[in-house]
C-alpha positions in Angstrom: -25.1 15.0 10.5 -23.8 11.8 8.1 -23.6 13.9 4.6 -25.2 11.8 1.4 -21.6 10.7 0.2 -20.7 8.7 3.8 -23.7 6.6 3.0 -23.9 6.5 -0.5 -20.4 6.1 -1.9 -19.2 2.8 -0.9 -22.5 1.5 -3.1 -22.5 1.0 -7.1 -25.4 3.2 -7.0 -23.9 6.0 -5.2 -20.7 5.7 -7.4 -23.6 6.8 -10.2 -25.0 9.4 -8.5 -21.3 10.8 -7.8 -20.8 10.6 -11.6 -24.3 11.9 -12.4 -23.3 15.2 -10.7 -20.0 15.7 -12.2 -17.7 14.6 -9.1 -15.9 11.4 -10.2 -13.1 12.0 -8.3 -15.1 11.0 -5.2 -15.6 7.4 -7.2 -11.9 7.5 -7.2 -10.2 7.1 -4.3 -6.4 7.2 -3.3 -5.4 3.9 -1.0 -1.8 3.5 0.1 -0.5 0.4 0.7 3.2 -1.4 1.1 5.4 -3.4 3.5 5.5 -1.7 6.5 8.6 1.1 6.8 8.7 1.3 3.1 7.9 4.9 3.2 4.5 5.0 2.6 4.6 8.0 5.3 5.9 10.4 3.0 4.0 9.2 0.3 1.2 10.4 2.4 2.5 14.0 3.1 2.8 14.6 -0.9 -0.6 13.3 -1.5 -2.0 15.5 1.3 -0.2 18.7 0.1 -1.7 18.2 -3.0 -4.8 18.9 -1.3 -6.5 14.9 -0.8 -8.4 14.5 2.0 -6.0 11.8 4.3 -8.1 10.9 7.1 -8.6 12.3 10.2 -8.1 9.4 12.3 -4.9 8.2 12.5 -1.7 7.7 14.0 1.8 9.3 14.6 2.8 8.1 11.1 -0.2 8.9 9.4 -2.1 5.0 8.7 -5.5 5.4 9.5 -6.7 3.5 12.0 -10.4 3.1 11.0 -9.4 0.3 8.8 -7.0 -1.4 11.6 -9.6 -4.1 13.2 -11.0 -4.9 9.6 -7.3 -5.7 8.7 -6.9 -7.8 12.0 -10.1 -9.6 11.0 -9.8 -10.5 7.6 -6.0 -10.5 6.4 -5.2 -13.8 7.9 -8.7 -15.1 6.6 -7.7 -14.6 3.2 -4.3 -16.0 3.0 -5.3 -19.1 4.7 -7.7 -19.2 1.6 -5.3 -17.3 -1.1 -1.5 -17.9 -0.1 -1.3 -14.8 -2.0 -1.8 -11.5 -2.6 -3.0 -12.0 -5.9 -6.4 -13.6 -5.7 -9.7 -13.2 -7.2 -12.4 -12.0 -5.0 -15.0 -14.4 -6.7 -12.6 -17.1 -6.1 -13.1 -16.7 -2.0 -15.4 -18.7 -0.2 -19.0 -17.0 -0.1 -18.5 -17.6 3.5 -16.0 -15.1 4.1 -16.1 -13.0 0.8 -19.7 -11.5 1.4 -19.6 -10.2 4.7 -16.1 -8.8 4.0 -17.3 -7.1 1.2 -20.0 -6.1 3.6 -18.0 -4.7 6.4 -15.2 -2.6 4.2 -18.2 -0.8 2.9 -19.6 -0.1 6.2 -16.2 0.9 7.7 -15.7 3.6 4.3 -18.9 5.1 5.9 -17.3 5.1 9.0 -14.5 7.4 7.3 -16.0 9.3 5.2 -17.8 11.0 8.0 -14.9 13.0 8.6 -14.2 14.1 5.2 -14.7 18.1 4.6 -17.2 18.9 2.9 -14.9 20.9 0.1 -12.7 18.2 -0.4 -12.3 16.4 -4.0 -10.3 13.4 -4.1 -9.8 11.3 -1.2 -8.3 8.2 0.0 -6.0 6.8 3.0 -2.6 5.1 3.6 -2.5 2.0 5.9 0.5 -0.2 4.3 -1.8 -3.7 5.1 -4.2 -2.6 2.9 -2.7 -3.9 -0.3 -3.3 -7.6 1.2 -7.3 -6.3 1.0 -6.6 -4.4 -2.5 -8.7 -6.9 -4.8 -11.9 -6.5 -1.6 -10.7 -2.4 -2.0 -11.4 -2.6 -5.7 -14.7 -4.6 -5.5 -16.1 -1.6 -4.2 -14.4 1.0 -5.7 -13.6 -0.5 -9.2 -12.7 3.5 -10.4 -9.9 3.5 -7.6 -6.1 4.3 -7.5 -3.5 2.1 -5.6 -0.2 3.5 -4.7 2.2 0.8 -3.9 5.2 1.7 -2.1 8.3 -0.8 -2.2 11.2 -0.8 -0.6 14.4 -2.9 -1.0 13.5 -6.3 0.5 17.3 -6.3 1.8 16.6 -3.2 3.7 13.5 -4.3 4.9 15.2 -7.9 6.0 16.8 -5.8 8.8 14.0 -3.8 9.9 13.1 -3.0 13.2 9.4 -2.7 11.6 8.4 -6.5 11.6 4.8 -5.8 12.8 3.4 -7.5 8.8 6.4 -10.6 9.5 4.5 -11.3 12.6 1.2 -11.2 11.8 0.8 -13.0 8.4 4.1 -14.5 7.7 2.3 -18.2 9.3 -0.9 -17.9 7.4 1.2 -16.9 4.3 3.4 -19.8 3.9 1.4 -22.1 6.7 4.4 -22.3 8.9 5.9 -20.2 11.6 9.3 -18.8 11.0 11.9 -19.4 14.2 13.6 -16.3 15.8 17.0 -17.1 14.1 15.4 -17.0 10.7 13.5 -14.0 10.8 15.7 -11.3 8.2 15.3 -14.1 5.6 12.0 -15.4 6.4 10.5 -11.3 6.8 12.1 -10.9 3.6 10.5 -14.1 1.7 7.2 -12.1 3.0 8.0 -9.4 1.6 8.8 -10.9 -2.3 5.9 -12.9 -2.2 3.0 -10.5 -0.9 5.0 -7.3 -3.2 5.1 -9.7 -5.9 1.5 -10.5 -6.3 0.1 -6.9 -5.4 2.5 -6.1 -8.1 1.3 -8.8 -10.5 -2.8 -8.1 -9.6 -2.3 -4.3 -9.7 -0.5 -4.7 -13.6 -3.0 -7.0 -14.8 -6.7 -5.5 -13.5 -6.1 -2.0 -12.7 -3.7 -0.9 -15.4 -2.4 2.7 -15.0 -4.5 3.3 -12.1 -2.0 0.5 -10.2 0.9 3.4 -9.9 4.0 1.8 -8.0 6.7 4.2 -6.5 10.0 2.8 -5.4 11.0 4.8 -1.7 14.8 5.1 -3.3 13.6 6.6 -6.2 11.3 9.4 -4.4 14.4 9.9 -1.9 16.7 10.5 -4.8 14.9 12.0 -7.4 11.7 13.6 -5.3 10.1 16.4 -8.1 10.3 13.7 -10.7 8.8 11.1 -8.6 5.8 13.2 -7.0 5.5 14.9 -10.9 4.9 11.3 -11.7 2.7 10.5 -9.2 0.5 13.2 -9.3 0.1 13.2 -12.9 -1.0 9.5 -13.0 -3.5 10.7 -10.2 -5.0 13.0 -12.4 -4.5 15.8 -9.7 -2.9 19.3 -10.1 1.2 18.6 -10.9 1.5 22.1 -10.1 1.8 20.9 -6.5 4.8 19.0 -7.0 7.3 21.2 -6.1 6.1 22.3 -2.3 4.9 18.5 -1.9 8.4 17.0 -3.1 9.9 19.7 -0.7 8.3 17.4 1.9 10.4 14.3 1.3 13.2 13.7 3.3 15.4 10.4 2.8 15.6 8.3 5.9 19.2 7.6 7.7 17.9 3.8 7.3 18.2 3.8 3.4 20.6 1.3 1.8 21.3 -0.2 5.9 21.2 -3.6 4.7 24.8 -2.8 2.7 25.9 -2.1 6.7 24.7 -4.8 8.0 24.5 -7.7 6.1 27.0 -10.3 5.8 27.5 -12.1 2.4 26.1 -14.9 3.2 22.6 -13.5 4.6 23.0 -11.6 1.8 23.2 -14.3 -0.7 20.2 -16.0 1.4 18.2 -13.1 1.1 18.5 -12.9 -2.7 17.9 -16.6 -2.8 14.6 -16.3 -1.4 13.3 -13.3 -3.1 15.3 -13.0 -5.9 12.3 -12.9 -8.3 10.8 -9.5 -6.2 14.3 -7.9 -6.2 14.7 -8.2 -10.0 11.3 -7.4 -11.4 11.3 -4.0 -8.6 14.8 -3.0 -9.6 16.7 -4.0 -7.1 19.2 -6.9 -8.4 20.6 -6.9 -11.8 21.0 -3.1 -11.4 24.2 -1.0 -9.7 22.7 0.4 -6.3 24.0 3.3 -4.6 26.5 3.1 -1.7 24.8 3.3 1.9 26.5 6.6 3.3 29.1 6.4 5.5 
């Protein structure tokens, strides 16, 4: 049996009838987004052992794959209209904005059935969905975005490229060659982090919360204090959540592997993302030996 909330949620009016009865954070829910391998997994594990309902189907590191052929469908779409990850959903061609709108709705339904009856807040991590976060917002205005960045240097040299290939062409209407992939991945990744960071600032305000992986890996109780608190959930959780986070052997790789002069490339390229994140201007810490 589909409860009232699968079918009613993802609609202005249900949003009303949520509030009506006193359970907001239903209105309000959780999305996960990033570059992929920017640690978006553990971000995940926190949220979920703060008791938010994660999905039920997904994969081995936790994105849930309702959302995957929506994503296929229309990421590409948009950035052959947008360029950018910060656009204006009334700005899209009627064409492709409506039955977007249209579908996301329909595929919420399709995970919502799975959510337990007894859980409160909700929500789901799949790192693509921040190029769909203004769409995410159109139906969920009340929602919380939880962008997870990474040092574009790092991700330059990632075996993760699965974002690079898919909607680095539509992006900057070109196709990168194989020998400049690290700095062409990582010009994705200033570009697209740039303008999810500039969107989330400007129309969501503190319900745009952006966690940098070195800082959760470093500092973990701080970080998932933080989080939670701007979430609005129960910071009581922090400590056996934090306990989750583990810092990957990959963090700070690029200092390994990186000549100067990709180096010097890379910054060229994203300089502007590397700044305004925290990344350039500022002394990093030594990759470990």
């Amino acid at each position: 049996m589909i409860r009232p909330s699968a079918l009613l949620l993802p609609t202005s009016f249900g949003q009303c009838v949520a509030h009506a009865l006193g359970r907001d954070g239903l209105c309000r829910p959780v999305v996960i987004g990033a570059t992929g391998g920017s640690g978006t997994r553990a971000v995940r594990a926190v949220l979920e052992r703060a008791g938010v309902f994660m999905g039920a189907n997904v994969n081995n590191v936790g994105d849930a794959m309702d959302y995957e052929p929506l994503l296929d469908d229309l990421i590409n779409r948009i950035l052959e209209e947008s360029h950018a990850t910060d656009y204006e959903v009334g700005r899209l061609s009627p064409r492709l904005r409506e039955p977007a709108i249209r579908r996301l709705a329909a595929q919420i339904r399709v995970y919502l059935k799975d959510r337990p009856r007894a859980a409160g807040r909700w929500g789901w991590k799949n790192p693509r969905s921040m190029y769909i976060l203004p769409l995410i917002h159109a139906v969920f205005p009340q929602m919380h975005f939880v962008h997870v960045v990474r040092d574009g240097r790092d991700m330059a040299v990632s075996t993760n490229q699965w974002q690079f290939r898919k909607h680095y062409h539509a992006m900057f209407r070109r196709t990168a060659a194989e020998d400049e992939v690290p700095v062409a991945s990582c010009a994705l990744w200033g570009r697209a982090n740039l303008g999810v960071a500039d969107w989330g600032e400007r129309v969501m305000g503190r319900r745009y919360i952006r966690i940098r992986l070195e800082d959760l890996c470093a500092r973990p109780l701080e970080t998932v204090t933080g989080l939670l608190d701007g979430l609005g959930l129960d910071t009581a959780a922090a400590g056996p959540a934090s306990a989750l986070v583990e810092s990957p052997p990959s963090l700070y790789r690029w200092q390994r592997l990186l000549d100067d002069a990709t180096v010097r490339a890379l910054e060229e390229v994203s300089g502007d993302a590397l700044r305004r994140f925290g990344y350039l201007g500022t002394e990093a810490p030594a990759a470990a030996a």
